[in-house]
ChimeraX commands (.cxc) that place a marker at each C-alpha (Angstrom):
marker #1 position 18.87,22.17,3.19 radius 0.5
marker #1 position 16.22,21.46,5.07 radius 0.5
marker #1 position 13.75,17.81,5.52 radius 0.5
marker #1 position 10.96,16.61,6.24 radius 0.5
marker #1 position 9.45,13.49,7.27 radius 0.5
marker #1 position 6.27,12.30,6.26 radius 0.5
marker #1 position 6.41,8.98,9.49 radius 0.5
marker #1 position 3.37,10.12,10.67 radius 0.5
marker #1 position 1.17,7.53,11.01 radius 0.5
marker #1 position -2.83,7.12,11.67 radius 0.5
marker #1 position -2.51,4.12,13.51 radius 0.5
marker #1 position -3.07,0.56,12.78 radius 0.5
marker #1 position -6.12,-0.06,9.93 radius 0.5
marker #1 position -7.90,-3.76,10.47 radius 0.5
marker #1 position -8.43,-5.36,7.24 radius 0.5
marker #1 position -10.92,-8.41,6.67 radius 0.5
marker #1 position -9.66,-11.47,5.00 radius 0.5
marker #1 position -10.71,-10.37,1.87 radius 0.5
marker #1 position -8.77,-7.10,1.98 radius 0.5
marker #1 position -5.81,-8.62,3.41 radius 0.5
marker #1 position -5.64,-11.22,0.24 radius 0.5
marker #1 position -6.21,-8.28,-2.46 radius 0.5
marker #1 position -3.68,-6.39,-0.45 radius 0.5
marker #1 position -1.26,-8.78,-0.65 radius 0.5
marker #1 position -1.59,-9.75,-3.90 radius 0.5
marker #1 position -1.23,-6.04,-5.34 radius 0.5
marker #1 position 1.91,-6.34,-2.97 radius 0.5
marker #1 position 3.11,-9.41,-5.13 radius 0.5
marker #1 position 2.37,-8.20,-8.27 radius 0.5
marker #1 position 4.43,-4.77,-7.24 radius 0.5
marker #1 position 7.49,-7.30,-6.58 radius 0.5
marker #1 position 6.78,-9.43,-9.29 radius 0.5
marker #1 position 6.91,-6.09,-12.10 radius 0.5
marker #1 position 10.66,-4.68,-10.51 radius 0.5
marker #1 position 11.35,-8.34,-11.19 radius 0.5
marker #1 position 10.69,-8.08,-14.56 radius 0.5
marker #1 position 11.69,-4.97,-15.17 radius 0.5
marker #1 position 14.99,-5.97,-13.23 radius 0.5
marker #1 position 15.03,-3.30,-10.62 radius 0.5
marker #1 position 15.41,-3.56,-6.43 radius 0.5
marker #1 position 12.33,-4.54,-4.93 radius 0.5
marker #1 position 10.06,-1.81,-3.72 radius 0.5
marker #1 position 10.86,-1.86,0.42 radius 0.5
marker #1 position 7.20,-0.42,1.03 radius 0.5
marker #1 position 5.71,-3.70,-0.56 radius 0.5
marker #1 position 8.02,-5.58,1.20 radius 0.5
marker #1 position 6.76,-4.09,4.58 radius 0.5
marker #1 position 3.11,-4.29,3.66 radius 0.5
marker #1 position 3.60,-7.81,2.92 radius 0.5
marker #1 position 5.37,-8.37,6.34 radius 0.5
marker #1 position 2.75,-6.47,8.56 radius 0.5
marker #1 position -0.18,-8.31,6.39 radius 0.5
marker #1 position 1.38,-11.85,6.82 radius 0.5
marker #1 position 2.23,-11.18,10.63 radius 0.5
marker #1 position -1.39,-10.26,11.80 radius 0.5
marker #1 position -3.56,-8.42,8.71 radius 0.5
marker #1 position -3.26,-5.18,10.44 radius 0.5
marker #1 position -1.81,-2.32,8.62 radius 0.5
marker #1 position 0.43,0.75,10.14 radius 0.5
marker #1 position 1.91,2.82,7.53 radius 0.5
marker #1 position 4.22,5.90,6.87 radius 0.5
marker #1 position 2.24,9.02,4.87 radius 0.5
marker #1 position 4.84,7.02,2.16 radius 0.5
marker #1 position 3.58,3.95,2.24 radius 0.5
marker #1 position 0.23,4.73,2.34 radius 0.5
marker #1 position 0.60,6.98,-0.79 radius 0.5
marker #1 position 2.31,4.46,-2.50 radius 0.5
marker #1 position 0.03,1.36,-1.29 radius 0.5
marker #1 position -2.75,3.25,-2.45 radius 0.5
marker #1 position -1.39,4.02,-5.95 radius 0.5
marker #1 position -0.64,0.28,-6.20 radius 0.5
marker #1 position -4.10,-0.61,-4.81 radius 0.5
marker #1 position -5.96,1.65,-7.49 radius 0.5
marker #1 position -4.21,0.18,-10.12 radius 0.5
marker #1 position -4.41,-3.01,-9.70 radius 0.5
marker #1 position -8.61,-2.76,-9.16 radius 0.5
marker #1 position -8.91,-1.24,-12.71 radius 0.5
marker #1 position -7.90,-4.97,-13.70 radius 0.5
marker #1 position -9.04,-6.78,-11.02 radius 0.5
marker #1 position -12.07,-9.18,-10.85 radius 0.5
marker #1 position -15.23,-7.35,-8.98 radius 0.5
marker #1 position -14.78,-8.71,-6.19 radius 0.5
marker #1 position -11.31,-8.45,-5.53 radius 0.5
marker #1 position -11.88,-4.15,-7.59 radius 0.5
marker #1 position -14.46,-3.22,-4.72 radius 0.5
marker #1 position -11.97,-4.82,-1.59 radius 0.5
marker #1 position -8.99,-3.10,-3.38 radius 0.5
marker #1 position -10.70,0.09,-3.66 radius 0.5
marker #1 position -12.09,0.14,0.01 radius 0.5
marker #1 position -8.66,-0.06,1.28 radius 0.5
marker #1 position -7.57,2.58,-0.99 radius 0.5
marker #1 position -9.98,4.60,0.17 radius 0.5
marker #1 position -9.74,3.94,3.78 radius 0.5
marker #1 position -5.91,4.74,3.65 radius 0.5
marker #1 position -6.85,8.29,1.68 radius 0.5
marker #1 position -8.78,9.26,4.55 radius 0.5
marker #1 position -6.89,8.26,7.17 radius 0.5
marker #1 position -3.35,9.55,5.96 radius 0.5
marker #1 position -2.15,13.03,4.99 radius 0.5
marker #1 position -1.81,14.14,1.36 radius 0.5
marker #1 position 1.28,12.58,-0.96 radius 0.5
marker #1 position 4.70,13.43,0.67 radius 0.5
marker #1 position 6.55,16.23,-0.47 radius 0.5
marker #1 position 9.93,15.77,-2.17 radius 0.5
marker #1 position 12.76,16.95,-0.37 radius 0.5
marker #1 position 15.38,18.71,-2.36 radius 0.5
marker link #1:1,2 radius 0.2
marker link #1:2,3 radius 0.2
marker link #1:3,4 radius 0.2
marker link #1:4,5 radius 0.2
marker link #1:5,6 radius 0.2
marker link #1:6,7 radius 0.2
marker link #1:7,8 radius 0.2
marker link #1:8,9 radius 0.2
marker link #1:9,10 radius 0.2
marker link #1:10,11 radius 0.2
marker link #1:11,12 radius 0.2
marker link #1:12,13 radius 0.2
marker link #1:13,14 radius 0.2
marker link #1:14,15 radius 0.2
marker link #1:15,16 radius 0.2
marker link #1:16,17 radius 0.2
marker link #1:17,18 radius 0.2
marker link #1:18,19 radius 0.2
marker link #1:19,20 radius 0.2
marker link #1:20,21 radius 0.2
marker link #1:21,22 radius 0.2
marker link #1:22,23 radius 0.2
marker link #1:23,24 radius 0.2
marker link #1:24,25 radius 0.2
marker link #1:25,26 radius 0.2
marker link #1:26,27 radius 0.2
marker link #1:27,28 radius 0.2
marker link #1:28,29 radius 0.2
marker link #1:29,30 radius 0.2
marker link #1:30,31 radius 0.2
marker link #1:31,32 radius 0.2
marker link #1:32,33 radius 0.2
marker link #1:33,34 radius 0.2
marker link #1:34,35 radius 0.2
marker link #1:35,36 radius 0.2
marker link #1:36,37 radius 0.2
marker link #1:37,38 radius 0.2
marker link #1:38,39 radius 0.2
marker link #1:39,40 radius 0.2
marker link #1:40,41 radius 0.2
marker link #1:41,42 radius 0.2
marker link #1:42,43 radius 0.2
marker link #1:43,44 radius 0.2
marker link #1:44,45 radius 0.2
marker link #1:45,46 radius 0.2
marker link #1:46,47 radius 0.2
marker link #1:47,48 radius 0.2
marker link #1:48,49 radius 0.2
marker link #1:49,50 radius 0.2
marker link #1:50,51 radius 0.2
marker link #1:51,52 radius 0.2
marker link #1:52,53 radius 0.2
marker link #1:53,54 radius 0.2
marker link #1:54,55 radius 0.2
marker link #1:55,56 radius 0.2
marker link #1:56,57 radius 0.2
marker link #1:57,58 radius 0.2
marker link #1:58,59 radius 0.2
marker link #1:59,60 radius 0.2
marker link #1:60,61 radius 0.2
marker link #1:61,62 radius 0.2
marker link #1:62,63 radius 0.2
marker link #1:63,64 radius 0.2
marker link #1:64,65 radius 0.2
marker link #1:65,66 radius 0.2
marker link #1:66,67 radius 0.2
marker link #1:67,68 radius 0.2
marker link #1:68,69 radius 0.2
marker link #1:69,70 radius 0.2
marker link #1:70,71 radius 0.2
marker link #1:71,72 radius 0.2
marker link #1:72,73 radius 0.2
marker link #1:73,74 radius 0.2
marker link #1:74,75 radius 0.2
marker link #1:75,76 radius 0.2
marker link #1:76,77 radius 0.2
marker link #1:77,78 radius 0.2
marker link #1:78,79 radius 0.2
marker link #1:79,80 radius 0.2
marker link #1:80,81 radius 0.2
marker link #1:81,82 radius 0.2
marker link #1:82,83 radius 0.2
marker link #1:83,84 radius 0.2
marker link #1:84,85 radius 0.2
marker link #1:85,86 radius 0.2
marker link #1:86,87 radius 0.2
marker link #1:87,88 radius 0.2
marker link #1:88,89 radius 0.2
marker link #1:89,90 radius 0.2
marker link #1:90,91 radius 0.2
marker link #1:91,92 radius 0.2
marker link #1:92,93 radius 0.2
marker link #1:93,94 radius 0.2
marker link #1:94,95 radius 0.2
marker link #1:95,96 radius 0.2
marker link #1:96,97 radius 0.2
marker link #1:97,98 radius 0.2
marker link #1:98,99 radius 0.2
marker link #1:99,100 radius 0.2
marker link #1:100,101 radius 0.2
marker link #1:101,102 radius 0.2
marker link #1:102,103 radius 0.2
marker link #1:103,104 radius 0.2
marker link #1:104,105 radius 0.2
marker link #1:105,106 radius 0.2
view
């Protein structure tokens, strides 16, 4: 059986205040639904959270990234203007600057 990983990362992405608070709050929200649903806490939310609450810069697995991005879109379909067009911006910065969705190993 072969693996591989998908640690490559595109280097660290500079958020404004305004992107670091949406960021963080889809974060929240994605701890806040396992919660509720009663399931582990997602780690990658966990780590965004840490890197966004150290310094607001943002270094990411091809993982996280996917995942942070799913999370990101989602949450701007419900989110205020404001906080849709910073959510999306990130999204969309972390699309370009990361590979496609990792591959599952089997």
């Amino acid at each position: 059986m072969s693996t591989s990983t998908a640690d490559t990362d595109a280097g660290a992405l500079d958020l404004t205040r305004s992107e670091q608070w949406v960021l963080h709050h889809a974060m929240l929200q994605e701890l806040e639904a396992a919660a509720a649903a009663d399931e582990s806490e997602p780690w990658w939310a966990i780590a965004v959270l840490e890197q966004v609450e150290a310094d607001g810069a943002l270094a990411l697995t091809c993982f996280e990234a996917w995942r942070v991005t799913r999370s990101l879109r989602s949450y701007a379909a419900d989110a205020p203007d404001r906080d849709s067009t910073a959510a999306e911006a990130v999204a969309e910065r972390l699309s370009t600057a990361y590979e496609s969705p990792p591959l599952a190993t089997t």
